[in-house]
C-alpha positions in Angstrom: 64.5 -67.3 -68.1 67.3 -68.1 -64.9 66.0 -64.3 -63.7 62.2 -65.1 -64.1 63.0 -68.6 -62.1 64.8 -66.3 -59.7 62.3 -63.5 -58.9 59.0 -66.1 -58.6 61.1 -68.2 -56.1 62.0 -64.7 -53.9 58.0 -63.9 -54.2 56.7 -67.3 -53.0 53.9 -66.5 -50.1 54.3 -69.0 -47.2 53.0 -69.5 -43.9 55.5 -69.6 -41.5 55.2 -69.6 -37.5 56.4 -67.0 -35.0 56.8 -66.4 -31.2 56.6 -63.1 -29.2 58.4 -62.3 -26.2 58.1 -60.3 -23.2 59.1 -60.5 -19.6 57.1 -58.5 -17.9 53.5 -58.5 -19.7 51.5 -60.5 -20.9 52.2 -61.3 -24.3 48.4 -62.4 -25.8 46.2 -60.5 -28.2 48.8 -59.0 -30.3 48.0 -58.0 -33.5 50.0 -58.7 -36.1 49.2 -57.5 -39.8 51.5 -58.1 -43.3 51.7 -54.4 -44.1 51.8 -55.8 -47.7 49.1 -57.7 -48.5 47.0 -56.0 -45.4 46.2 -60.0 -44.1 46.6 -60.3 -40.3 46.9 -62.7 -37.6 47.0 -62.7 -33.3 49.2 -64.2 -30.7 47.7 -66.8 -28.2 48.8 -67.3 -24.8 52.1 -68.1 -25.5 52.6 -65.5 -28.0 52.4 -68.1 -31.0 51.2 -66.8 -33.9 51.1 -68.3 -37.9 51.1 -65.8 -40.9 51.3 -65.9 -44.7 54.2 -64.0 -45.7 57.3 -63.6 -48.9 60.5 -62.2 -48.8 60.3 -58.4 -47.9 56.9 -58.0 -46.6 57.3 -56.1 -43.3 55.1 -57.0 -40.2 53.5 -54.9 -37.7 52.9 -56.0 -34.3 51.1 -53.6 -31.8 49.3 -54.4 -28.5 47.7 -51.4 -26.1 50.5 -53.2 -23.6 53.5 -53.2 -25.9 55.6 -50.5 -28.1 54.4 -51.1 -31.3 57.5 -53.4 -33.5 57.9 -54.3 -37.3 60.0 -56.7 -38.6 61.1 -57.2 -42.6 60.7 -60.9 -43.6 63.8 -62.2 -44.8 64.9 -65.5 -47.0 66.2 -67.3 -44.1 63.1 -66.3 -42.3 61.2 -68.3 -45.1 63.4 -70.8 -44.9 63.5 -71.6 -41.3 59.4 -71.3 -41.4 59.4 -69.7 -38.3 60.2 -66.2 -36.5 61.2 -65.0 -32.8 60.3 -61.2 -32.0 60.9 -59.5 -29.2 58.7 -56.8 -27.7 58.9 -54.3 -24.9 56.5 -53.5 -22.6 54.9 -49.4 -22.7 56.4 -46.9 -20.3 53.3 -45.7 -18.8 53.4 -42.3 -17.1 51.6 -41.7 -14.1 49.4 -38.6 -13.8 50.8 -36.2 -11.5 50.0 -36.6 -7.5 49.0 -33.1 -6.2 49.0 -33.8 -2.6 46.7 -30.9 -1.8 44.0 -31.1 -4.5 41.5 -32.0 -2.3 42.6 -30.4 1.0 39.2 -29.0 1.1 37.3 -32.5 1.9 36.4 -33.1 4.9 34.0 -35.7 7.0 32.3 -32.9 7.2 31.2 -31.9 3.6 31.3 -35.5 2.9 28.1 -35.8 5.4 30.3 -38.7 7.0 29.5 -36.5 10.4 27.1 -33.2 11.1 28.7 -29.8 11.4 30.2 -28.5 14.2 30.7 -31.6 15.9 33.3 -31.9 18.8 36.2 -33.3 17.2 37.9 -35.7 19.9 41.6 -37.1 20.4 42.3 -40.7 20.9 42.6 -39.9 24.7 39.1 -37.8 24.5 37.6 -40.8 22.5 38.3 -43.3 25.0 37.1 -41.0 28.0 33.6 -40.6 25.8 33.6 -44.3 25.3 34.3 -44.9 29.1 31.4 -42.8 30.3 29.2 -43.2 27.9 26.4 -45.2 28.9 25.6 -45.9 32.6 26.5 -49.6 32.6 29.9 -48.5 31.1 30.3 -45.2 34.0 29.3 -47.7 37.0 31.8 -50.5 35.9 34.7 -47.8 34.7 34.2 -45.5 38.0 34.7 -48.7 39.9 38.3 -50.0 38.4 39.0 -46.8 38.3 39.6 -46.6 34.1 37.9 -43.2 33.6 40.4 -41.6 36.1 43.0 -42.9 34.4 41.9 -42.0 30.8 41.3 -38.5 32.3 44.9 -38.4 33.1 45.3 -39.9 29.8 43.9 -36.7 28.1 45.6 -34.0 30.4 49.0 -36.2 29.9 48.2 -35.4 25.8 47.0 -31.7 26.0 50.2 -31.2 28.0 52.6 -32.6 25.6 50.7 -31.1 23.0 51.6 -27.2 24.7 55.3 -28.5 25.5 55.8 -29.0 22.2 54.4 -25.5 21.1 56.8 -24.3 23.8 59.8 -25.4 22.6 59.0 -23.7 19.4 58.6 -20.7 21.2 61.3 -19.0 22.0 65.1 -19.8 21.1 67.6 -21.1 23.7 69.1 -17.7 23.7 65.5 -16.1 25.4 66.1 -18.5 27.9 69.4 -18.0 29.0 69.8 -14.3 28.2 66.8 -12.7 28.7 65.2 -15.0 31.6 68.4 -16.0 33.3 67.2 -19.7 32.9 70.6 -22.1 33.1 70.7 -24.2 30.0 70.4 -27.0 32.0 67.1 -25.8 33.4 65.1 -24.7 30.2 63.2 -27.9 29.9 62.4 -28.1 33.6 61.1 -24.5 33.3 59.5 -25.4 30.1 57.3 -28.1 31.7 56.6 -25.6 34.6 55.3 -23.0 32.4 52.8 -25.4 30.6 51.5 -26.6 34.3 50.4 -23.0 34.7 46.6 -22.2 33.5 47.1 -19.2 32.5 49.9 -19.4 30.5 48.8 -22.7 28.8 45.4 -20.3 27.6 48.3 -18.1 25.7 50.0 -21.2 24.5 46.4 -22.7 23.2 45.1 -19.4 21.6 48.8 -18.3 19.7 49.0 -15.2 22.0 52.6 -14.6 21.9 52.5 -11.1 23.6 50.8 -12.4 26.6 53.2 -15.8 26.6 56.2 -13.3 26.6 54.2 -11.1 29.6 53.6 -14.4 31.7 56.8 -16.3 31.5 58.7 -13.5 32.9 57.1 -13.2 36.3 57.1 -17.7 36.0 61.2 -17.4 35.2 61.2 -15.2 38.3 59.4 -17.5 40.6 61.4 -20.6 38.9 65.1 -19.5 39.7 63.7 -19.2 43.2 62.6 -22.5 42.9 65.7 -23.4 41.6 67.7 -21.4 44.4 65.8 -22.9 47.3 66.8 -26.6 46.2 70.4 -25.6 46.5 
């Protein structure tokens, strides 16, 4: 009869009250279900919830935010009337960033502009802008702003061959084969791009004819160089 007593008290149902934390998420609209007797409940916005439950049922809390949880109900749980659980928030993993995938879009094929349009530099930009209409030519030719964006753009294209010069050659080409002084290699380097014809090599990758030019501009350079002495 003292066992019978025993085992009804362990199996009394009972609604007790819980509370779901998580830092970093939002801890609402978790579903929570007695895997025993299949009844089921939901947090609110604080992550309160209320559920009928005995000694040994085992809940299960999942949210599409959260790792799914379960949690055995224990005597002191029934006793207390109430629960704390704490939940972690889902890893989620990124899809992979392939920086080239669409290399192939352009304004172009987008129909952002026609095909085969001239493709301008900041510095070109501004001169098109600046002479554009014939308001805009009158005004700029007066203070003198197209000039000056027209040096803009020749101060670009030129830095834009210095720097293909200096990947060039090595420093040994220079000093070795030209008879540049190390001293002297970006002096002669800003030379070379100054000269029309060797800038055209530069422009169009045409290495052999680079290498045919710069010899006869090394030669004319050290006597440059020798005159200033």
């Amino acid at each position: 009869m003292i066992v019978q007593v025993g085992f009804g008290q362990n199996n009394t149902s009972k609604e007790i009250t819980g509370q779901i934390f998580e830092q970093s998420t939002n801890v609402e609209g978790v579903n929570i279900i007695n895997n025993t007797t299949q009844v089921t409940a939901v947090s609110d916005a604080g992550g309160m919830f209320s559920i009928v439950v005995k000694e040994g049922d085992v809940l299960v809390f999942s949210s599409v935010n959260l790792d799914p949880f379960k949690r055995r109900i224990t005597m002191e749980d029934l006793k207390s009337g109430s629960i704390v659980v704490k939940m972690n928030a889902k890893e989620i993993e990124l899809k992979e960033v392939i920086v080239n995938e669409n290399a192939n879009v352009t304004a172009e094929n987008l129909g952002i502009i026609p095909y085969g349009q001239k493709k301008y530099t900041p510095a070109e930009r501004k001169v098109y802008t600046a002479t554009s209409t014939s308001v805009d030519k009158l005004l700029n030719a007066i203070s003198g702003r197209t000039a000056m964006l027209k040096k803009e753009v020749n101060v670009e294209k030129k830095e834009a061959l210095f720097r293909k010069i200096e990947y060039l050659f090595e420093e040994n080409y220079y000093t070795e084969r030209l008879r540049i002084p190390v001293a002297d290699i970006k002096g002669f380097q800003l030379y070379c791009v100054d000269d029309a014809e060797f800038a055209v090599s530069l422009d169009t990758k045409n290495k052999t004819m680079s290498m045919f030019l710069i010899t006869d501009l090394a030669r004319k350079y050290l006597t440059i160089l020798e005159n200033e002495k």
